[in-house]
Each structure stands twice: as structure tokens, then as C-alpha cells.
C-alpha positions in Angstrom: -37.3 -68.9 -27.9 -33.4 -69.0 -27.1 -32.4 -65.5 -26.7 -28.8 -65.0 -26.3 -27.0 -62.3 -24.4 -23.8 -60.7 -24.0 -23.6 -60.3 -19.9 -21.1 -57.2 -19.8 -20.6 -56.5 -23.3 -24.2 -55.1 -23.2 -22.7 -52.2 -22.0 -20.6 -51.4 -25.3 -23.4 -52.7 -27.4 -25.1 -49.8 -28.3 -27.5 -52.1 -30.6 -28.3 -54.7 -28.0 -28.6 -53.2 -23.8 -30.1 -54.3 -21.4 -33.8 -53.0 -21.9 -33.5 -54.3 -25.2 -33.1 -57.6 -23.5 -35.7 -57.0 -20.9 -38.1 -55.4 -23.5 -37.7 -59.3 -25.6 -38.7 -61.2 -22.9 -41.6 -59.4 -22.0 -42.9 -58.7 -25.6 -42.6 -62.4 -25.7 -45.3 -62.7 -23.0 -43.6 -66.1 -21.6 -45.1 -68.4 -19.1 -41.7 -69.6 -18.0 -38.2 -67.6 -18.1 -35.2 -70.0 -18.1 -32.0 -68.2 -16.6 -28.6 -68.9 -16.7 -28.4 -69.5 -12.6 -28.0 -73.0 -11.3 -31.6 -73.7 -10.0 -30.8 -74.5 -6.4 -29.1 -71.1 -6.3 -32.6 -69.1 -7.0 -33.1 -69.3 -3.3 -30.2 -67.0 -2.7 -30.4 -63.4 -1.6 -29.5 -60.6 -3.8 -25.6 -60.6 -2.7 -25.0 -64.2 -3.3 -26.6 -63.8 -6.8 -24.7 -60.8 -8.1 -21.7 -61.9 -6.7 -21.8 -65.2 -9.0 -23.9 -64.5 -12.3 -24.6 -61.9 -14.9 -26.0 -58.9 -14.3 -29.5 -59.3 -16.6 -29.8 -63.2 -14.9 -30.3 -62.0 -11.8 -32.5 -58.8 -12.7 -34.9 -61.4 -14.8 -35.1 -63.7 -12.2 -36.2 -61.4 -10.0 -38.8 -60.2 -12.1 -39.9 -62.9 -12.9 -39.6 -64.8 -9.5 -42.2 -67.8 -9.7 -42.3 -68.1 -13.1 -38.5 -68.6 -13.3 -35.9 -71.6 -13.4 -32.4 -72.4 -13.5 -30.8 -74.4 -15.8 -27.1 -73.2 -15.1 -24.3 -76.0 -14.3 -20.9 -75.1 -13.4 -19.0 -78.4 -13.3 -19.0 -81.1 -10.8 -16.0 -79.4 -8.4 -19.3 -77.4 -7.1 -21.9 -79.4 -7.5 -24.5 -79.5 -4.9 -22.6 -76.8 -2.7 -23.3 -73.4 -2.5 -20.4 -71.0 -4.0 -18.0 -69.9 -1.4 -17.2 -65.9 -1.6 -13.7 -66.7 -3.0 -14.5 -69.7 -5.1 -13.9 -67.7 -8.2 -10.7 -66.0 -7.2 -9.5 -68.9 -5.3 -10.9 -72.3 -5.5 -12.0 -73.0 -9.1 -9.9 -74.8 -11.2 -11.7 -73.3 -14.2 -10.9 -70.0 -13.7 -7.4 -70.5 -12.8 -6.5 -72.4 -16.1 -8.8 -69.4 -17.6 -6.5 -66.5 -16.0 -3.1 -68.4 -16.8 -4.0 -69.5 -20.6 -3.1 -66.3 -22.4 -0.1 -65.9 -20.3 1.6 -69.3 -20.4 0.1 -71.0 -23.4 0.5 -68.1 -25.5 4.4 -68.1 -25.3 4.9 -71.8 -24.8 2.9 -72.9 -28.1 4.6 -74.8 -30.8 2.0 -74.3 -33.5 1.7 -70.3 -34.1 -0.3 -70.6 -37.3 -2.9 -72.2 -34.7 -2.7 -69.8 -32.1 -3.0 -67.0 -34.6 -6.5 -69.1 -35.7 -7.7 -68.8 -32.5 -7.1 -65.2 -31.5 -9.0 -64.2 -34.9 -11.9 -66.0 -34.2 -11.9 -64.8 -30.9 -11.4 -61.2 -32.2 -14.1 -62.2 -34.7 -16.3 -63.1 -32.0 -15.8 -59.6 -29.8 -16.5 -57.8 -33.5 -20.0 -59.4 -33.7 -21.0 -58.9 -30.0 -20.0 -55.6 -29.7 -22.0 -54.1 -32.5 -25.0 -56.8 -33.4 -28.9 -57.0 -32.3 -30.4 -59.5 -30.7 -31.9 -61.1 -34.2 -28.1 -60.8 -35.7 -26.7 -62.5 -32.7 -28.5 -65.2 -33.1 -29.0 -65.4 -37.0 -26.3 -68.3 -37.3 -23.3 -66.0 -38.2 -22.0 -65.5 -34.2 -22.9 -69.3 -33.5 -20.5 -70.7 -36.7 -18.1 -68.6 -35.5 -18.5 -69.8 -32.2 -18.2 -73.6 -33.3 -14.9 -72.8 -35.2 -13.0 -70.9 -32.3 -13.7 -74.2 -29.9 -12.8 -76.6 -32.5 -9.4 -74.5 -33.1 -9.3 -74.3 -29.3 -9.2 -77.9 -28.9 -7.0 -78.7 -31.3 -4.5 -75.2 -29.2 -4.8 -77.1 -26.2 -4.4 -81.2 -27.2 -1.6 -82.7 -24.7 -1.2 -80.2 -22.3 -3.3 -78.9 -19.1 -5.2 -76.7 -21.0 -6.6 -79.4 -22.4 -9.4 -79.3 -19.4 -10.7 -76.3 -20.8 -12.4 -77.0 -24.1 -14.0 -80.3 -22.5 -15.5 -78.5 -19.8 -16.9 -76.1 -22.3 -18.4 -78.3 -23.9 -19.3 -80.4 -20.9 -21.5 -77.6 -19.6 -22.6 -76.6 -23.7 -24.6 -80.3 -22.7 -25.5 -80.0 -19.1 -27.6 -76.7 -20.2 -28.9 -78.6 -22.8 -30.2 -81.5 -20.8 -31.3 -79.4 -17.7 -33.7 -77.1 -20.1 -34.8 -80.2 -22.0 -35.8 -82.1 -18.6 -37.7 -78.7 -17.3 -39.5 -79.1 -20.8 -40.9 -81.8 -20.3 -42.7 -81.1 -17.1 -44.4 -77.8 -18.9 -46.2 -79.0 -22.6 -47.4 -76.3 -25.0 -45.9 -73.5 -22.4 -44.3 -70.2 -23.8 -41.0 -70.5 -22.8 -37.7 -68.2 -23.3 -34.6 -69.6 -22.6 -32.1 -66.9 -21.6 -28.9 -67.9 -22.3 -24.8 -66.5 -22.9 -24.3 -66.3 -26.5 -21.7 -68.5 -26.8 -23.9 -70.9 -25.6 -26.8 -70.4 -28.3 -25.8 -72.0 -31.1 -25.4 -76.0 -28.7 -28.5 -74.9 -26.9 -30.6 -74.7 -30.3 -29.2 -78.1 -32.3 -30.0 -79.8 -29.0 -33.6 -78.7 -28.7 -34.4 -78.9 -32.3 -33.8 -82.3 -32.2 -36.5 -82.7 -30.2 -40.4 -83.5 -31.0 -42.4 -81.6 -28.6 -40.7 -78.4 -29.0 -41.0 -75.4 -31.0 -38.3 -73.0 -31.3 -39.5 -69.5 -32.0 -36.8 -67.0 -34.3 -35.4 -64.2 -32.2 -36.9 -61.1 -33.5 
């Protein structure tokens, strides 16, 4: 089962919390629970995890403990090194170009009808997440949206440094893919949810139906 999740918007989801979360996975009885942390970062203490990755990642994987793994990637700037304190704040080239998008793209953009496109998708998007269930949020409706805000988001950012964005996006849309997909293998006919950000879901499910030996399960 791919279950996706909201990180904070759970809190202003009255139809989808935490518990609700928690309360899948366990109904679910899974032998396995994959979590949205990069695997060699399960190791880390409490601080370290909280200080880099969502809230209901961190409880599971601590609940969970042995029966966890980590199929998080976060671009090759920090692969293979643990994250500094101020990487986010600081260091990340990500999450710079995140923090100055709205502020410099938004008033420097030649096509408006575009960038109108893409702030009602994205204002589509925050409409779904902030009132659906688990079982609506992954019925197909969030996960088209999804697809058509990163398309329009592409197209936004063509020729200019923005363009970095979308690509790693989708970059790390595959890398999740691949690194639950390679942990598959090594576990046949095992019960295994994959906990994953929403916006993530829709990749994450076209990439392992396509293939043999698994067997997605509906969110329900």
C-alpha cells in the first residue's frame, strides 16, 4: 500500500490527522514500513531526525524501528553526508531557489496567463489537502492535479534558473521510485506500506505498477 500524507497540513485536516495516519498503518498489519527518511539517516538520534523530516516519518520510524526503511533522496549536493544543522537555511541550493521563486519569478514573468495556471493548481492542490481523507487523497483526483501543476511548472520556469526546480522534482519523484523498488525486491510476498508526501503518490504508484511482483493494495 502507498499511503500518502500531508506532513503539516495534518494539522488543518480535520478529515485526515495524524492518528488517522498512524491508525492505517497499523490496521494494515505491515511487515515492513517504508518512510520518507534517507536510509542511512535512520541511525540518527531524535534531534537530528526532527530537525530534517516530517513530523509522522519520524514518529513511524520509531515505532516501527526494525521493521523500518528509508527510501528518501534529497539530491546529489548531500548525498552520502549527513545534513549540517543549517543546511536547510543556508547551504541547499534547493531551498534557496524554493524561498526566492514567488518573490522574483512572480514579478519578472512574461507569460501571466501561465503563472495564473500555476497558482490555481497550486490553490487547487491546498483545497484538496486541507479537507480530504486518506482514501480521497489518493483516489486519483489530488495525483492529476498534481501532474498538471508540474507540467505548468516546467513550462513557468523554461530558460531561466528556476528551471532547476521542476527537474529536481522530478529527479527525486524517480529516486523514491527506484530505492522502494530495489528494497522490494529483497522482501517477496511481504506486507509492505510505503509512506510517502502526497505529492509524491501519484509517480510512486505508475512506477510500481509497472512492475510484476508487486501488488498494490487501495488506500482505504
Amino acid at each position: 500500500m502507498v499511503l500518502p500524507v500531508l506532513h503539516n497540513l495534518h494539522r488543518a485536516n480535520s478529515h485526515y490527522s495524524y492518528e488517522d495516519i498512524y491508525r492505517l498503518v497499523a490496521t494494515f498489519r505491515p511487515d515492513q514500513v517504508g518512510v520518507e527518511i534517507r536510509q542511512e539517516d535512520l541511525t540518527f538520534d531524535n534531534r537530528y531526525l526532527t530537525n530534517n523530516y516530517p513530523t509522522e516519518m519520524v514518529h513511524l520510524a520509531h515505532q516501527y524501528s526494525s521493521h523500518t526503511f528509508g527510501f528518501d533522496w534529497l539530491g546529489n549536493e548531500i548525498a552520502g553526508r549527513p545534513i549540517p544543522d543549517d543546511w536547510w537555511a543556508k547551504h541547499s541550493r534547493i531551498k534557496s531557489l524554493e524561498r526566492s521563486f514567488d518573490q522574483v519569478l512572480s514579478k519578472t514573468v512574461r507569460d501571466k496567463k501561465l503563472l495564473s495556471k500555476v497558482n490555481e493548481l497550486s490553490t487547487e492542490q491546498m483545497k484538496i489537502a486541507k479537507t480530504a481523507t486518506a482514501a480521497q487523497l489518493a483516489d486519483g483526483r489530488y495525483d492529476r492535479v498534481c501532474a498538471d501543476y508540474y507540467t505548468a511548472l516546467d513550462k513557468l520556469t523554461r530558460n531561466t534558473q528556476y528551471s532547476e526546480l521542476p527537474r529536481f522534482y522530478s529527479d527525486r519523484d524517480r529516486h523514491l521510485a527506484m530505492n522502494v523498488i530495489q528494497h522490494l525486491k529483497n522482501y517477496p510476498g511481504n506486507r509492505i506500506v510505503v509512506v510517502t508526501g502526497a505529492d509524491h503518490h501519484g509517480p510512486m504508484v505508475r512506477t510500481l505498477a509497472a512492475v510484476s511482483y508487486v501488488n498494490l493494495v487501495p488506500v482505504p
